[in-house]
C-alpha positions in Angstrom: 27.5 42.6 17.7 31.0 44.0 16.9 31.4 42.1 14.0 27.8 42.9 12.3 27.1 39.1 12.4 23.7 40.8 14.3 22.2 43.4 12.0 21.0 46.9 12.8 17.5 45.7 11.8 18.0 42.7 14.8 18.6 45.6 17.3 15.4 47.7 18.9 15.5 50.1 22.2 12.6 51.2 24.3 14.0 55.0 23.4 17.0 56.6 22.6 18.4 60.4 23.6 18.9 60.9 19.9 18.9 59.4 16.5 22.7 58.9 16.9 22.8 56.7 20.2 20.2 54.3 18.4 20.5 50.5 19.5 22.8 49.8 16.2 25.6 52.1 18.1 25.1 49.4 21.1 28.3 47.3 19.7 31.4 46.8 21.9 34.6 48.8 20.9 32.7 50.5 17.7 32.1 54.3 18.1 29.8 55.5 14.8 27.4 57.7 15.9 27.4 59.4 19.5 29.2 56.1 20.6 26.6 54.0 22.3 23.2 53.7 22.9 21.7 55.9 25.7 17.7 56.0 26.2 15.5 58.6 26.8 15.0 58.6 30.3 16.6 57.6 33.6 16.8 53.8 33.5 13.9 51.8 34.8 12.3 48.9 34.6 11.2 50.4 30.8 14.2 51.4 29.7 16.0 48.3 28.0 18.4 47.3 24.5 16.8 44.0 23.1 18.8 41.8 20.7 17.2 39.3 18.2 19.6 36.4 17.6 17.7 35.3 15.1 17.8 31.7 16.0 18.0 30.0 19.4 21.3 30.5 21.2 23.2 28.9 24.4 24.2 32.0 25.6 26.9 32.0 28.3 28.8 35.5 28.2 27.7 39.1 27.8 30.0 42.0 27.8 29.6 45.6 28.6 31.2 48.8 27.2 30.3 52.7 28.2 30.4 55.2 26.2 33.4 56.8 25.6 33.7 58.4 21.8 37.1 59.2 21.5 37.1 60.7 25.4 33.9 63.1 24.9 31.9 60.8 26.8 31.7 59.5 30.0 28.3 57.4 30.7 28.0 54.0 31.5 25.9 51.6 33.5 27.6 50.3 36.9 24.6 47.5 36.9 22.2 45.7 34.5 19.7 42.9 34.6 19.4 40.5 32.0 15.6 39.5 30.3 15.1 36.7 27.7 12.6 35.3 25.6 13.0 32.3 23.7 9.3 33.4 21.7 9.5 37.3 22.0 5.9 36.8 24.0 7.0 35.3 27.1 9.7 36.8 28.8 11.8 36.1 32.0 14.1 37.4 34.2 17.8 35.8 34.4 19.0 34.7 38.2 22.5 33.6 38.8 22.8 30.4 41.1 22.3 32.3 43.9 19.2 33.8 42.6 20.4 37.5 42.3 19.4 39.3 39.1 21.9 42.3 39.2 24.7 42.0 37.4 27.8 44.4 38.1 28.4 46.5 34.9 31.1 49.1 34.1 32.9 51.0 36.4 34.3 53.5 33.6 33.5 54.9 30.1 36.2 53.0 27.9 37.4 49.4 29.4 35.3 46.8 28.6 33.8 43.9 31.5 33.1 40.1 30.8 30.6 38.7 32.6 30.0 34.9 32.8 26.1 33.9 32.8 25.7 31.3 35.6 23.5 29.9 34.5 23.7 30.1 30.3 20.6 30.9 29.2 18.7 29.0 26.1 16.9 31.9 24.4 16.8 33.8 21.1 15.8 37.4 21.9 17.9 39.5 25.1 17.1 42.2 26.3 19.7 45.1 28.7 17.8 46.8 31.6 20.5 49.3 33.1 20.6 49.7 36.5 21.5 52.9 38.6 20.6 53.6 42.1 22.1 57.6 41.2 20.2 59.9 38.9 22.3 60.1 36.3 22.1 59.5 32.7 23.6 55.7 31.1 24.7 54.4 27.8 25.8 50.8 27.0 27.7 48.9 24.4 27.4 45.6 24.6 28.5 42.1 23.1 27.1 38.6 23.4 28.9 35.3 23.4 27.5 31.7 22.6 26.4 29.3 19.8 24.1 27.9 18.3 21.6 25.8 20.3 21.3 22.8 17.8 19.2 20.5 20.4 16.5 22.7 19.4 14.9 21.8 23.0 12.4 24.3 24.0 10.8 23.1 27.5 11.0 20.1 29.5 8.1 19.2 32.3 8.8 17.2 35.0 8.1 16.2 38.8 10.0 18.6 40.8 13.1 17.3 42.7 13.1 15.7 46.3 14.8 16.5 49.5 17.1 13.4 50.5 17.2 13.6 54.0 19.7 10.4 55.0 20.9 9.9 58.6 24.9 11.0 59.6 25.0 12.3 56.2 24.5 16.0 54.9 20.5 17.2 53.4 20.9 17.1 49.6 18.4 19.4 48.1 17.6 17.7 44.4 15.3 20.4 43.0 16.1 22.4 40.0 16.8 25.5 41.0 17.5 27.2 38.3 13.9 26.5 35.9 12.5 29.6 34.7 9.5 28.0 33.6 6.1 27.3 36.1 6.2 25.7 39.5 3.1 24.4 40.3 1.3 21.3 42.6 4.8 19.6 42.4 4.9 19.7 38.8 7.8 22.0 36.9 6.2 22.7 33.0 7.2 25.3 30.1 10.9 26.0 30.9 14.8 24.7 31.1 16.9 24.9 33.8 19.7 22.9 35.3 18.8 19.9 32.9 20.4 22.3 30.2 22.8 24.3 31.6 25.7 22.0 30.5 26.9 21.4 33.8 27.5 17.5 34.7 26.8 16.4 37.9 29.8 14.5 40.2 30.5 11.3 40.9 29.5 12.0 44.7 26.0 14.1 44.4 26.3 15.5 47.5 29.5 17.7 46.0 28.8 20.6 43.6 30.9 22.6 40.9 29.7 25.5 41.9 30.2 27.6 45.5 28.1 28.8 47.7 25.0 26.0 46.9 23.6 23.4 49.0 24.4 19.3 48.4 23.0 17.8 45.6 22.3 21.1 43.4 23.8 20.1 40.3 20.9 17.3 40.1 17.7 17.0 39.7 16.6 13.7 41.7 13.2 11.6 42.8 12.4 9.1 45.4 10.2 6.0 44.5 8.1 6.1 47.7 5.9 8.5 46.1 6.7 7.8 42.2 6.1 4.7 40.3 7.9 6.2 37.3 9.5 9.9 37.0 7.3 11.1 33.7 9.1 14.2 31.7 8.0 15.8 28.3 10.2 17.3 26.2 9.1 20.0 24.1 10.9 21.1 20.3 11.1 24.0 17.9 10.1 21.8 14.9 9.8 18.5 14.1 12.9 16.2 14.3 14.4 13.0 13.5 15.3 11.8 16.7 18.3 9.3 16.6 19.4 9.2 20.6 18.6 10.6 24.0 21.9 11.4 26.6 20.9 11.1 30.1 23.5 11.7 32.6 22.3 9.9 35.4 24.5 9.5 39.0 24.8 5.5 39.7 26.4 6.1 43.6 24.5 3.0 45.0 26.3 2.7 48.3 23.4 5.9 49.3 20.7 3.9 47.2 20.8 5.6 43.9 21.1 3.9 40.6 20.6 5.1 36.9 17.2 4.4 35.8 16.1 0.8 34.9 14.3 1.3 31.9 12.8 3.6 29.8 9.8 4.5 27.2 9.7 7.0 24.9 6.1 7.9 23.2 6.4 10.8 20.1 3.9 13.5 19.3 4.6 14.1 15.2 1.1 16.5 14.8 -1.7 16.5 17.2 -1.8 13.3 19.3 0.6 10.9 20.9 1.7 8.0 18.7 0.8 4.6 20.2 3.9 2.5 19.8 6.7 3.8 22.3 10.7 3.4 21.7 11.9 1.0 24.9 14.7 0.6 26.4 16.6 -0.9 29.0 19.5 -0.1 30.5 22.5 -2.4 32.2 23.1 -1.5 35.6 26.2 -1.4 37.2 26.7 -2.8 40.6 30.4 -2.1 41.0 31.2 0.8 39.1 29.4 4.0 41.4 31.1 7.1 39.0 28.0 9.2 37.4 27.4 8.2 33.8 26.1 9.5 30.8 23.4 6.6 29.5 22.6 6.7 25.7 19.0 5.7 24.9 18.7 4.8 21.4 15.7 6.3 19.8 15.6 4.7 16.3 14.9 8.0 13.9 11.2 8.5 15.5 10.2 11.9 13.6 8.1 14.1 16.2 7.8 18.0 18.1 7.8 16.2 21.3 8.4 13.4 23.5 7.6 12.2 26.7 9.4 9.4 28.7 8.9 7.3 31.5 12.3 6.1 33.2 11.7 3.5 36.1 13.4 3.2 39.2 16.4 0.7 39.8 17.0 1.5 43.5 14.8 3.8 45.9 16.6 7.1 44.0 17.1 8.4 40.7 19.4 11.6 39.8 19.9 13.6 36.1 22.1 16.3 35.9 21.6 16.4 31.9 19.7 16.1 28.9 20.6 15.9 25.9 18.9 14.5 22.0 20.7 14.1 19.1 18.3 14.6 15.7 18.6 15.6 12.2 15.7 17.6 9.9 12.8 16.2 9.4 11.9 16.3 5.8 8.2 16.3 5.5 6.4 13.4 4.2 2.3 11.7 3.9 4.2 8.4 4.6 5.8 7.6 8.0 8.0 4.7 9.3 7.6 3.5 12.7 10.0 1.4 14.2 9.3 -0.9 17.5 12.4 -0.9 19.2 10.6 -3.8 20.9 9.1 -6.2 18.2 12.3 -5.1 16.4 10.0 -4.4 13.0 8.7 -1.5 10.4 5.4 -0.7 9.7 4.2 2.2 7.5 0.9 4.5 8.7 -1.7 4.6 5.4 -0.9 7.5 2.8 -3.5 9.6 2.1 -3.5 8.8 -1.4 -4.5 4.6 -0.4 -8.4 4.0 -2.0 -10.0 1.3 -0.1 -9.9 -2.5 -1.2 -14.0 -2.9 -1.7 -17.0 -0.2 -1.6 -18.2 -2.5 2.4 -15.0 -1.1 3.8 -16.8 2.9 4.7 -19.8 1.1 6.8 -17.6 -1.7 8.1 -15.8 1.7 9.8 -19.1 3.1 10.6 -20.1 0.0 12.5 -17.0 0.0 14.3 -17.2 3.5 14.9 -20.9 3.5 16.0 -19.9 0.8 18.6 -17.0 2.4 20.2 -19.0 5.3 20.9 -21.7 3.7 22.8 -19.0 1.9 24.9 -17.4 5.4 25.2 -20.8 6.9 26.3 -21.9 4.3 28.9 -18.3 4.4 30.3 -18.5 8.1 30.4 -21.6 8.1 32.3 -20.4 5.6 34.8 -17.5 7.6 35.6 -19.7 10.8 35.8 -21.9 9.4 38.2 -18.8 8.1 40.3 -17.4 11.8 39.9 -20.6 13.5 40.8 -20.7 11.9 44.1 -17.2 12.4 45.0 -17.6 16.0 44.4 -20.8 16.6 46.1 -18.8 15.1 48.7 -15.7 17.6 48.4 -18.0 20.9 47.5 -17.7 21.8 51.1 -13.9 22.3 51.0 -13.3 23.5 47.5 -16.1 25.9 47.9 -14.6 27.3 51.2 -10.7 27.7 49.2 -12.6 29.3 46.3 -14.9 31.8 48.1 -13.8 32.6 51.9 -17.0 33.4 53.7 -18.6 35.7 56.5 -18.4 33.2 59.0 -14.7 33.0 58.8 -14.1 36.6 58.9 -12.6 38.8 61.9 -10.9 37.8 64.5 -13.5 36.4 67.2 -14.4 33.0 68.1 -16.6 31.0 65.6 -20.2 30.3 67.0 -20.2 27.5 64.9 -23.5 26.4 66.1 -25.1 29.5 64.4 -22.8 29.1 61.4 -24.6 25.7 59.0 -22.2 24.8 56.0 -24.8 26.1 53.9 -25.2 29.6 55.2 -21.6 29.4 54.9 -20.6 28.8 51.4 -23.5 31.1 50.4 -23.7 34.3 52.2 -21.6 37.1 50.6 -17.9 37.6 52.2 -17.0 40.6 53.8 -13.9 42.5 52.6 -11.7 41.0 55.3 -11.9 37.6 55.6 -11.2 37.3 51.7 -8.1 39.5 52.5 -7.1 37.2 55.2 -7.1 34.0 52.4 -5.8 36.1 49.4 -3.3 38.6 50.6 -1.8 36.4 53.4 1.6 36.8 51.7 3.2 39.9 51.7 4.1 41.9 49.0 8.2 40.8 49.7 6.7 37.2 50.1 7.3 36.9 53.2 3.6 36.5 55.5 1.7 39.0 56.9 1.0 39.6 60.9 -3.1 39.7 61.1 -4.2 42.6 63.1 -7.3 43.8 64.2 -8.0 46.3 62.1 -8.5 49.5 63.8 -5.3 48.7 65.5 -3.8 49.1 62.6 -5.8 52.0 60.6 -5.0 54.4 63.8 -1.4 53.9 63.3 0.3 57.3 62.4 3.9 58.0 60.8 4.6 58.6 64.6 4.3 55.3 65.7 7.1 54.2 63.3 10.0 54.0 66.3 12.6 53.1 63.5 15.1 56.0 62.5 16.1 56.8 58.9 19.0 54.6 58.1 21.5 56.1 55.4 20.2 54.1 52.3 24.2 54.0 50.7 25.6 52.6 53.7 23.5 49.4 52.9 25.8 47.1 50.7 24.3 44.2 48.5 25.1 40.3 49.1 22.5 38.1 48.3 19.1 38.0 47.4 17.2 35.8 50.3 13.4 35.8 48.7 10.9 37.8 46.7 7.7 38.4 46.3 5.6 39.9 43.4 5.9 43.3 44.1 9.1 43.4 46.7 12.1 41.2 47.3 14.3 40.2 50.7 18.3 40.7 50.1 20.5 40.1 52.7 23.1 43.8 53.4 25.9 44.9 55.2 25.4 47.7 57.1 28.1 50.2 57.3 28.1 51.7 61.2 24.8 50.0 61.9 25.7 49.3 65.3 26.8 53.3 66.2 23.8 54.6 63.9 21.8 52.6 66.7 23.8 53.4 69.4 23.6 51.9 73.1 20.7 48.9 73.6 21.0 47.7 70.1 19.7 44.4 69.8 23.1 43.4 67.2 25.4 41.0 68.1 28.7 42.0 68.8 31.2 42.6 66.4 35.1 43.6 65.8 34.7 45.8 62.7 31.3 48.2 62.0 29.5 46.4 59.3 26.8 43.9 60.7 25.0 41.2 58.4 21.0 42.5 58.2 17.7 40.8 56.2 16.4 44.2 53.9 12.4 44.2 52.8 13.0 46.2 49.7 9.4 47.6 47.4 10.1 47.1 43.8 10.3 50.4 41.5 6.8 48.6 39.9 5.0 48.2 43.0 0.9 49.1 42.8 0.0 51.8 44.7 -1.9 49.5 47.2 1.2 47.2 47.5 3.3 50.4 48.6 0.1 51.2 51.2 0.8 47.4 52.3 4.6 47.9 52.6 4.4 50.9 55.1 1.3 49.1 57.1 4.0 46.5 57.3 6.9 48.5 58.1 4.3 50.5 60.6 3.6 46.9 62.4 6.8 45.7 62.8 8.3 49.0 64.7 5.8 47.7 67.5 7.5 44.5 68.0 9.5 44.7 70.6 10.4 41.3 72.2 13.6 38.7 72.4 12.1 36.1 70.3 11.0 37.7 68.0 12.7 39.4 65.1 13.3 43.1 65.1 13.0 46.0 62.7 16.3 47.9 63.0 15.6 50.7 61.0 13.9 51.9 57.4 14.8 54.0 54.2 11.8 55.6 53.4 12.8 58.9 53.2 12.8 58.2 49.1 11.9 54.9 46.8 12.3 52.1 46.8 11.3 52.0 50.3 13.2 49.5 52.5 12.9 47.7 56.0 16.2 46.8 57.9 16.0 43.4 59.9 18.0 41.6 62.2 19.5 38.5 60.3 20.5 35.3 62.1 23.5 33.8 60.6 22.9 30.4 62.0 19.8 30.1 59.6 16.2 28.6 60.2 15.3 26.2 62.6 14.3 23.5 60.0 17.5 23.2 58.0 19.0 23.0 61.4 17.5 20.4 63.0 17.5 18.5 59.9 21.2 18.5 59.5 21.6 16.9 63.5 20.7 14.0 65.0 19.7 13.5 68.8 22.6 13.9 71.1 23.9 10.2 71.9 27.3 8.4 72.6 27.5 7.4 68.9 27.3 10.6 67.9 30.2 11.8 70.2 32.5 9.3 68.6 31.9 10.2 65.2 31.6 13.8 65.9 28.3 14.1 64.3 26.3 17.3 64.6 23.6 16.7 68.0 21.1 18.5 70.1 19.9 17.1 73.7 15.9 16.8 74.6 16.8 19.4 76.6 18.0 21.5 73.5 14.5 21.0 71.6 12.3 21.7 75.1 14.1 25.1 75.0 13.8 25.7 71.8 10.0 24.9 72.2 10.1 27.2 75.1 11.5 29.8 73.1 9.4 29.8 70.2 6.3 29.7 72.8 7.7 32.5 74.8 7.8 34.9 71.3 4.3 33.8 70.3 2.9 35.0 73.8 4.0 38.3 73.4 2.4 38.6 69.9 -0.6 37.3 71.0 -0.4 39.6 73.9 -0.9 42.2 71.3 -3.5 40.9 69.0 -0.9 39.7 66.7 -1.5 36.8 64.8 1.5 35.2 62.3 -0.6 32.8 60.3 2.5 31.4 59.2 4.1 29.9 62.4 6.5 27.0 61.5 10.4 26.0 62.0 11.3 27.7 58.9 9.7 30.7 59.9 12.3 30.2 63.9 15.4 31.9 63.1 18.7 30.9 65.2 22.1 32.4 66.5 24.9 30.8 67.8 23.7 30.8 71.5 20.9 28.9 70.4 18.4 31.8 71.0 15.4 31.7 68.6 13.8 34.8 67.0 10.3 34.2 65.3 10.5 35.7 61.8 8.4 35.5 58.8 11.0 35.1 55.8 10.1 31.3 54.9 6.6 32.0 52.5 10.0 34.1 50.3 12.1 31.2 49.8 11.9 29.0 47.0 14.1 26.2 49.0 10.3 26.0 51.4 7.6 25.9 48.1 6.7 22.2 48.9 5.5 23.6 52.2 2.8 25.6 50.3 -0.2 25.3 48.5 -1.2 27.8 45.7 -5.2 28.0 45.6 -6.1 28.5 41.9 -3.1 31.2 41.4 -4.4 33.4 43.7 -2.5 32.6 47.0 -0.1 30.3 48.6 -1.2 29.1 52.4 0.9 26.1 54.4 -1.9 24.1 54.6 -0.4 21.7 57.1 0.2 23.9 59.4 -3.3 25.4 58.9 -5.8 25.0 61.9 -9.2 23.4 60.0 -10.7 26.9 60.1 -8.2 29.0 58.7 -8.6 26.5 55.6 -12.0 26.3 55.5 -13.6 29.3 56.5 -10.4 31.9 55.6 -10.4 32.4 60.1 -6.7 33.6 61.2 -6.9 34.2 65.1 -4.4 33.5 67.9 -6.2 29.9 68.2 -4.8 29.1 64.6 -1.8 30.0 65.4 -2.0 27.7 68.1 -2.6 24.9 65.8 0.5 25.8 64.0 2.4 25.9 67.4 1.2 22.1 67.7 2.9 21.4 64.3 5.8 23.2 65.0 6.6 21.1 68.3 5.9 17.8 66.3 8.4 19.3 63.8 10.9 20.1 66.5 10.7 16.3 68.1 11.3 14.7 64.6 14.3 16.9 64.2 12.5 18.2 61.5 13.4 15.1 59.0 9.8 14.9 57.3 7.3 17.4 56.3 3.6 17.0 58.1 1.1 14.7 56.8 4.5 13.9 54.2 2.3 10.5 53.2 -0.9 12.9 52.2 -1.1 14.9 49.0 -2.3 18.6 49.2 -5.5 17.4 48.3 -6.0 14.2 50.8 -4.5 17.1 53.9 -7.6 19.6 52.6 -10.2 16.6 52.7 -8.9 15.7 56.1 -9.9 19.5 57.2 -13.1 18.6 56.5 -13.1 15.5 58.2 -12.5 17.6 61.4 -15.2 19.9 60.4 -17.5 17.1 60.0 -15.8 15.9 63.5 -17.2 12.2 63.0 -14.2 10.8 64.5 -12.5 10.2 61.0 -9.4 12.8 60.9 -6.3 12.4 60.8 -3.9 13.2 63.7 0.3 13.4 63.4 2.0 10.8 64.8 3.6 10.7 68.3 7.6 11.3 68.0 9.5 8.8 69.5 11.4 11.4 70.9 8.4 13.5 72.5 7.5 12.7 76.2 3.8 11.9 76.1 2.8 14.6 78.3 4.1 17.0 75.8 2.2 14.8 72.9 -0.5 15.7 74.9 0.1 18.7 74.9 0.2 18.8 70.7 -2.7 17.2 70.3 -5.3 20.1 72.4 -3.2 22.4 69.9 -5.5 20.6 67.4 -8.4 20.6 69.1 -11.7 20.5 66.8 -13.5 23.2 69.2 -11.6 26.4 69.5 -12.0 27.0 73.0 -10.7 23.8 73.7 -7.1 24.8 72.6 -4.7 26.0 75.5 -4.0 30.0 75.2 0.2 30.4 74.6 0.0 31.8 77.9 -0.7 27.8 78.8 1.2 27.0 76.5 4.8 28.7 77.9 3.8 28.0 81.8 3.2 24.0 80.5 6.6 24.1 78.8 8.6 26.0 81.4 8.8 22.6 83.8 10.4 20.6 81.2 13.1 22.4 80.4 14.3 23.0 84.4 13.8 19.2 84.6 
């Protein structure tokens, strides 16, 4: 920008004050015109500076000026956010590693700040949103700093990354965290992220550059007990003459991970996949465990895309980076193919080659002719195969699709006066296709089902939380986020005084206490903000040890906020999962524990909190260990954060884009009918024991896809004796299995109340 490399015509604005603080006076240290550029309007989410680079760009640096002109001035922005678009269509917003999007600006008119993007971005247009939480008016100078991005790499799909969950030894979470393109069924597609961030990945994977992050987040790692081969597509500007792939692969085979056996490389030049793949195979390396970049040879194949199978070695594979090497492709009819296999050239037919005799036209229609009959009776083979595997499935998909009467409201289902086909056919009252589609919340975390006059009488009286002065609420991380609100976790200046004698906070020497804040974006609908004080309306109700606590609200002016309590000691699930059961070996060697007696009070706990909501119509609909918060006395407080947190995504299952439900905690008829009631959330309950009593070291149903755990609802629906029950935990007594498996009773009545539930728990934990 200071230099004029980026012209004035590169440089457009969503508005300017005047003609003379345009976007081409946006350039560090230069002061022509008014000295900066300086929109219309109080910033917003509309307000922004965009920069064309002209070509795609690593960027890794931008730096921020105010505007100063010669000491007239005195406006700058003491916070921006970051948008990029590698297409100018499809933009996104830039996250640091710890997913925050604010970055901290200026805190004067004249000196200048450097900020490092971590994560560098691969994009070609930027655009500035300034930030201010005062109404005043900003202007910004700014300047970028990268290079060129020569790999031309655009996207990259892939499976997305594992959990490695080895005994004595820390979780490593392998997903990349950092993709900003589409998570979806446990597929990642359209984007780049920690693949291309040009950070490489340690010899130990369980150790990071960067602070602050869990084990294993500089890679991106699969295990082969659900993989055969780990499939990516890689995605290019133009066509290029590939000459080599870098894969930096970790090889630490004393935890089972090796770089990848072998690999095959198939090349999309135009329209369709070429047949004849590059292969490769690598040399493994038994005694050498240091990560290592492996170099895969792939013999000046011209193409826009690629997509490679790599093949295990050991039971895990790990990349921290990819990277091709190619030159231009200059465009030709003829092209060479090389077999990196066969080791020989052949040439594809010009367009110009006449055929040898006039026969040669019907000896292709002949051939031609018979393929397509063999195409059409396969066709119709596998149609008829199809047709009776989906008139088999209709009831289930059908149900997800188009939530029905008969699962509406919160009473119990006379299922005898309910057939499947009245069903999937009568029209569904507003309600029950609420309950499926707006079961997350509009900060992403779930929403408590209530019946609904309950909630429609509610006044602003019944909001027991006080006003909470919004500037004594101090930024730290962002925790979650939803589509039209986000979760950040706060300091709260003189919290604990604000709140005064009986406040549930722990204490504390100084006057700032750690809190979870629900905060409404500035482009929240109408009916999301209606949503947000129905929430906020809800939760001042809750009153209740186990469960978490509203502490107070900003809602005096936007954005509206909720003030939680937040446990420092984390979710239930990441802490059981990091301990093993309490033991003499794990005295010795000082590793992390809990007793039986631990988990029966934690169980005890968690049933204790879910009485009292039931005791006031409440249902969760999301009950589940990540949803059971902890402090350091052990004491658990049901809270409803986990839907918000892209560390817990696997747990969901997004129906058709319109909602995500945790389908394996789901009872059968909050799946298939769209029914929430305190008897669902029993079913959950059941899950969440059998979590508890595996120390939470595999998901539910982990050896069924989404798909085969929907199909088993049905089974229960159809209650033939064909579903399929969790396993009994080697550490649960059987009575308390017992107790698990009339949580997941088929009839509803069946199902003990959480009333039951807590007076059959209470024995256990006194013996």
């Amino acid at each position: 920008m200071e230099d004029g490399r980026i012209k004035d015509d590169a440089l457009k604005a969503s508005s300017q004050w005047h003609e003379t603080t345009g976007p081409q006076y946006a350039r560090l240290n230069r002061e022509e015109g008014h000295g900066a550029w300086c929109p219309a309007a109080q910033p917003s989410v509309s307000q922004y500076l965009e920069v064309d680079l002209g070509r795609l760009t690593f960027l890794t640096v931008i730096g921020t000026q105010g505007r100063y002109i010669r000491n007239s001035g005195n406006e700058f922005a003491r916070e921006y956010r970051v948008n990029y678009s590698r297409d100018g269509k499809l933009w996104k917003s830039w996250r640091n590693r710890q997913g925050n999007e604010i970055i901290e600006g200026n805190k004067d008119a004249y000196n200048s700040v450097i900020k490092d993007l971590r994560p560098p971005i691969v994009t070609r247009y930027v655009r500035l949103l300034p930030v201010t939480r005062l109404s005043t008016t900003i202007c910004m100078r700014v300047e970028l700093y990268g290079c060129s991005w020569d790999d031309g790499l655009i996207s990259y799909s892939a499976p997305e990354g594992q959990r490695m969950q080895p005994p004595g030894y820390p979780i490593a979470n392998l997903n990349d965290s950092t993709y900003d393109g589409v998570h979806e069924r446990g597929k990642l597609f359209g984007g780049l992220g920690q693949l291309t961030d040009g950070v490489i990945g340690q010899d130990d994977f369980t150790r990071t550059h960067e602070y602050s992050v869990w084990p294993g987040y500089d890679y991106l790692g699969w295990k082969n007990d659900s993989l055969e081969h780990v499939e990516m597509e890689f995605v290019f500007d133009r066509q290029r003459n590939f000459t080599s792939m870098k894969v930096h692969s970790n090889n630490m085979f004393s935890r089972d991970v090796k770089i990848f056996s072998s690999v095959s490389c198939w090349f999309k030049p135009h329209f369709v996949w070429e047949a004849e793949p590059v292969e490769f195979r690598t040399v493994l390396d038994d005694r050498n465990p240091s990560a290592r970049y492996v170099t895969v040879d792939l013999n000046h194949r011209t193409a826009k895309s690629l997509r490679c199978r790599f093949y295990f070695a050991d039971v895990w594979m790990m990349f921290s980076e990819i990277s091709f090497q190619s030159g231009n492709k200059h465009t030709h009819v003829q092209t060479k193919v090389q077999n990196s296999k066969k080791g020989k050239i052949t040439a594809a037919p010009s367009a110009s080659v006449t055929p040898d005799d006039g026969k040669t036209p019907i000896l292709i229609g002949c051939l031609v002719t018979i393929i397509l009959l063999l195409v059409i009776i396969i066709f119709l083979i596998l149609w008829c195969q199809y047709v009776c595997k989906v008139l088999e499935k209709t009831l289930i998909k059908q149900a997800l699709v188009f939530p029905t009467a008969c699962g509406g409201g919160y009473a119990e289902p006379d299922i005898t006066q309910c057939t499947p086909h009245q069903c999937f056919h009568s029209n569904a009252p507003h309600y029950a296709e609420t309950d499926i589609v707006r079961l997350q919340g509009v900060t992403g975390s779930n929403m408590y089902a209530v019946p609904a006059l309950t909630v429609d009488s509610l006044t602003r009286k019944d909001i027991s939380a006080a006003e909470f002065p919004r500037q004594q609420l101090i930024f730290r991380e962002k925790l979650g986020e939803g589509q039209f609100g986000e979760v950040h976790l706060c300091e709260a200046e003189g919290l604990p005084e604000f709140l005064g004698e009986g406040s549930p906070l722990p204490d504390r020497d100084g006057h700032s206490v750690l809190v979870a804040v629900k905060q409404l974006r500035a482009d929240a609908t109408s009916q999301a903000r209606n949503d947000f004080l129905k929430e906020i309306k809800i939760m001042s109700r809750l009153n209740d040890p186990n469960i978490i606590r509203l502490l107070c609200v900003c809602v005096s002016s936007d954005p509206l906020c909720m003030v939680t309590e937040y446990m420092e000691n984390g979710d239930l699930n990441m802490f059981l999962s990091q301990r093993e059961i309490e033991s003499t070996l794990t005295h010795a060697n000082n590793i992390p524990s809990v007793s039986l007696s631990d988990l029966l009070h934690m169980a005890v706990q968690i049933s204790s909190g879910m009485k009292y909501l039931a005791s006031l119509n409440f249902v969760h609909r999301d009950l589940a260990t990540r949803n059971c918060l902890l402090d350091r006395r052990l004491t658990i407080k049901i809270a409803d954060f986990g839907m918000s947190r892209n560390l817990y995504s696997s747990d969901y299952y997004r129906i058709q884009g319109r909602a995500v439900l945790p389908i394996r905690w789901m009872a059968w008829e909050s799946i298939l009918l769209g029914k929430f009631t305190t008897a669902s959330d029993v079913w959950a309950f059941g899950v969440t024991l059998w979590e508890i009593f595996t120390l939470c070291k595999e998901q539910p149903y982990s050896l069924l896809s989404d798909e085969q755990v929907i199909e088993n609802t049905g089974e229960f629906f159809r209650n033939q004796g064909r579903q399929i029950f969790l396993y009994a935990p080697p550490l649960c007594p059987p009575s308390l299995f017992e107790l698990m498996m009339r949580c997941w009773s088929r009839d509803i009545p069946d199902r003990p109340t959480f009333e039951g539930l807590y007076q059959a728990l209470k024995p256990h934990v006194n013996q």
